[in-house]
N, C-alpha and C positions, 0 to 999 in steps of 0.2 A: 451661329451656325455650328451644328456640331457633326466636326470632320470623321470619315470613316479612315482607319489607321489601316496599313498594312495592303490598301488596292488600288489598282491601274485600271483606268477606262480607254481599251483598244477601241478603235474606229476606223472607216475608210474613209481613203478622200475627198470621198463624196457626199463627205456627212460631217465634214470637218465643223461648223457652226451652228449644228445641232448637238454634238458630242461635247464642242466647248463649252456650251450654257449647261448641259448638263454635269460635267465635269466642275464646273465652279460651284455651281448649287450645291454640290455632293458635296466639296471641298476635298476632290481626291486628285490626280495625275491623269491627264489625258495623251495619251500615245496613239500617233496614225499607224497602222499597216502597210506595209509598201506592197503596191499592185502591181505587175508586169503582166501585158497579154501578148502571148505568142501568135504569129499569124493565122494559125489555127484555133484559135480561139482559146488554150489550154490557158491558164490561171498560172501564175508562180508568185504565192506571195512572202511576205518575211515579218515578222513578226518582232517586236524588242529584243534582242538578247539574254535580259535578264527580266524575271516576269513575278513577280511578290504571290504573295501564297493564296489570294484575292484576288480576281481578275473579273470581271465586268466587258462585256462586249457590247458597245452600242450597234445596235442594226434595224432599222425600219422594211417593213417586208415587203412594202410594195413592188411591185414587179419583181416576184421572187424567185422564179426559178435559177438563177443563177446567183442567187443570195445563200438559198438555201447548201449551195455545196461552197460556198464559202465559209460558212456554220462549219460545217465539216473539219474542212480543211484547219481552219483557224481551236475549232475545239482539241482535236485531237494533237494539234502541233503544243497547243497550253499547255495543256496536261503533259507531257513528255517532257515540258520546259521549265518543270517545277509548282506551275499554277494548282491546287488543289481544291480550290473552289471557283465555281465558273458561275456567271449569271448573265443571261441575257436579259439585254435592254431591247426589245422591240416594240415601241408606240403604236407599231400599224400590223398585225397576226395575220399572216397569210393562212389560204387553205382551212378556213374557220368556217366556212358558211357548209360546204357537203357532210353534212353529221348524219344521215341515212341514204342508203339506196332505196330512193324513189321507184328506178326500174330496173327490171334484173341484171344484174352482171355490170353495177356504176359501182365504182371504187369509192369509198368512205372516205376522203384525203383528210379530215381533220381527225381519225383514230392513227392512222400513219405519219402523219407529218406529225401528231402528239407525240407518238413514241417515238418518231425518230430524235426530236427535238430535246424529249425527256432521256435517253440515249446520252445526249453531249454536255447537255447542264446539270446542275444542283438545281438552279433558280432562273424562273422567268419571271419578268414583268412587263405586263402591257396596257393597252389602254381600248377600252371598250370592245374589246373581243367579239367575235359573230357568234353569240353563246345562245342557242334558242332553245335548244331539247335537253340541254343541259345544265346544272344548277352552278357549277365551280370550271373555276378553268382548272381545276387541280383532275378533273375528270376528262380534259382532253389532253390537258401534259401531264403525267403524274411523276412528276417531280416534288421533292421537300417542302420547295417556296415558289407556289402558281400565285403569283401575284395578280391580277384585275382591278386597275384603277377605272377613272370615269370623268371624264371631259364636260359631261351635261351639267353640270352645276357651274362649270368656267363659260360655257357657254351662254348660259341664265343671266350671268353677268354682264354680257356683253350686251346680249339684247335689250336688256333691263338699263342700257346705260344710252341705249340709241333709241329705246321704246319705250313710252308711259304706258306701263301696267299690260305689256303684250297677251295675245291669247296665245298658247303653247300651242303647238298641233303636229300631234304623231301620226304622220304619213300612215301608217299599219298595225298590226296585232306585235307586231312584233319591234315596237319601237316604241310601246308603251313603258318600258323600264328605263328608258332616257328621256323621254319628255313629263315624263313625273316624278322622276330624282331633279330635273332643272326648274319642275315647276311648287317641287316641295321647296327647293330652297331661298325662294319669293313670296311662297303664299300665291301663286301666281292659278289663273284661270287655265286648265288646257282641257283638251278634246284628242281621242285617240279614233282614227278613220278605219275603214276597213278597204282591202287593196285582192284583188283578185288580175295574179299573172297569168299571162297565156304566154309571153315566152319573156328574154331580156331585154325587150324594147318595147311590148305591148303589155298594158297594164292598166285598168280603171279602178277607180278611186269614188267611194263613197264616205262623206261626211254624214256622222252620226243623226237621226232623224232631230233630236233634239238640241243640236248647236245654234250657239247665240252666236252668232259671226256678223253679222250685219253692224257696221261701223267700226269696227275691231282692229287694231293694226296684229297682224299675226305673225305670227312665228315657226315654221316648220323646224323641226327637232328629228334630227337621227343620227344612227350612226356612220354610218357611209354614202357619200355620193358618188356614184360611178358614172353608169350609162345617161344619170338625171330624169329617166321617163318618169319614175313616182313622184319625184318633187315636182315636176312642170303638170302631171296632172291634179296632185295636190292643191299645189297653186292656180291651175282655171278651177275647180270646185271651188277653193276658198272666195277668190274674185267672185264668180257667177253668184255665189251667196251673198256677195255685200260687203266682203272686208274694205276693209279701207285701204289696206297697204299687205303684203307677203313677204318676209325674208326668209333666210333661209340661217341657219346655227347646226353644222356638222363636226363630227369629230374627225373624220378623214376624208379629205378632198381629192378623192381618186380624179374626179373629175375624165373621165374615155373620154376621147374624140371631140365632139360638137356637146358635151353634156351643157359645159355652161353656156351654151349661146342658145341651148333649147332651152333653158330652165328662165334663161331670160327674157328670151321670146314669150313664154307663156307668164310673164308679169311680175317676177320677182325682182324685186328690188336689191335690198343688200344681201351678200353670203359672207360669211364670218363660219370660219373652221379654227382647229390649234391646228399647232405647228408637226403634228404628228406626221402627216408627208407635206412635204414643203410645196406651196403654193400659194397665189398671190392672193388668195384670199383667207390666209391666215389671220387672224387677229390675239389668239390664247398660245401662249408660251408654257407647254408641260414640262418644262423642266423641272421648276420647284416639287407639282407633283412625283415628278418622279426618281428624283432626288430623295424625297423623305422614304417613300416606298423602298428605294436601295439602302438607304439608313436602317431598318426595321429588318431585314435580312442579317439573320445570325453569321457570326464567323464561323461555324463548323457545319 
């Protein structure tokens, strides 16, 4: 393993045994942040004392809004403290999915939150990004080092270890760049469906006129599961066709509300995510991944 010289990976409490696996893979120093909240909800945090010239921030962005001004607070305290290279680790990119105004006068949040983000760091990296109208994550954070890894090929694995020869199946138009990076990396059979929303819980799901599903054990492939309505009606298409079986292989288990008790209601069997937000249906540990990715980040 070859150690990065000269950096510190900060983290919060609350992330203490995702930062540690990351921090060993790297083979670098992992330091917690100390949180205090005052009854007003205000922040006071503190940071190491002494801080090396390399500083690495773990942060997953899920329920972000109060993440994001701890970015902040923590960046701009770095830099004051000596840190002169700054890198965020966030496995889960908030504020990724609004990249246009649909209707007049919607705020763009992934041109804003890119530049504010590109603002506080040198380097990001993360993992499967909500990237559709756009080709680089370097075009929604323009930063040095927009790093973009991919979970879909850890994913492939797992299915492939629980399924003889699964068929891949991408929920939408826009989930064909994960279920064909997971099904390049097997040789594996997949199908990409087409998804027409009417809002965030209503949505229908057509499977392509020409899919061979019929005896199939299948596999839905994407990259986030939230509200679950595409995956639960993914999966009555794929059943009503004939599969034999439905799982489900995410990269981020957002999982709102009732998602997994509808998505199993509607006949899915196993769900298998990484460890990118922590939930119990984790199976893939990104750390190594992204471990090597903070390896490959220049020291200047």
């Amino acid at each position: 393993m070859t150690k990065i010289e000269d950096m510190v990976l900060l983290h919060f409490d609350d992330e203490v045994a995702e930062a540690s696996r990351l921090a060993t893979a790297a083979g670098i120093e992992a330091a917690v942040i100390e949180r205090h909240r005052f009854p007003d909800d205000e922040l006071r945090l503190r940071l190491p004392a002494h801080l090396p010239a390399r500083v690495a921030l773990y942060r997953s962005l899920h329920r972000p809004n109060e993440k994001l001004l701890e970015l902040l607070l923590v960046a701009r305290s770095a830099g004051k403290m000596g840190a002169q290279h700054l890198t965020l680790v966030a496995p889960y990119l908030a504020y990724m999915r609004q990249d246009k105004a649909f209707r007049a006068g919607e705020v763009v949040s992934q041109r804003i939150v890119g530049e504010f983000l590109a603002g506080l760091f040198d380097g990001v990296i993360t993992v499967d990004p909500h990237l559709h109208r756009i080709d680089t994550l370097a075009e929604a954070i323009p930063v040095p080092h927009a790093i973009a890894l991919s979970g879909a090929g850890l994913l492939a694995d797992v299915a492939l270890s629980h399924r003889a020869r699964p068929l891949l199946v991408g929920p939408d138009l826009e989930s064909r760049q994960w279920v064909e990076t997971a099904a390049q990396r097997h040789e594996l059979d997949f199908i990409v469906c087409e998804k027409v929303r009417h809002d965030d819980r209503r949505v229908d799901i057509a499977l392509p006129a020409d899919a061979a599903v019929r005896g199939r054990a299948a596999v839905i492939v994407d990259d986030v599961a939230s509200s679950g309505h595409t995956l639960a009606r993914t999966a009555e298409r794929l059943l009503a066709a004939g599969a034999a079986s439905v799982d489900v292989a995410v990269t981020h288990a957002l999982f709102a509300d009732d998602a997994l008790a509808l998505i199993r209601a509607a006949g899915v069997g196993e769900v298998w995510s990484t460890d990118c937000i922590v939930h119990p249906s984790n199976a893939v540990q990104i750390a190594p991944l992204l471990a090597e990715a903070l390896r490959a980040v220049p020291p200047g």
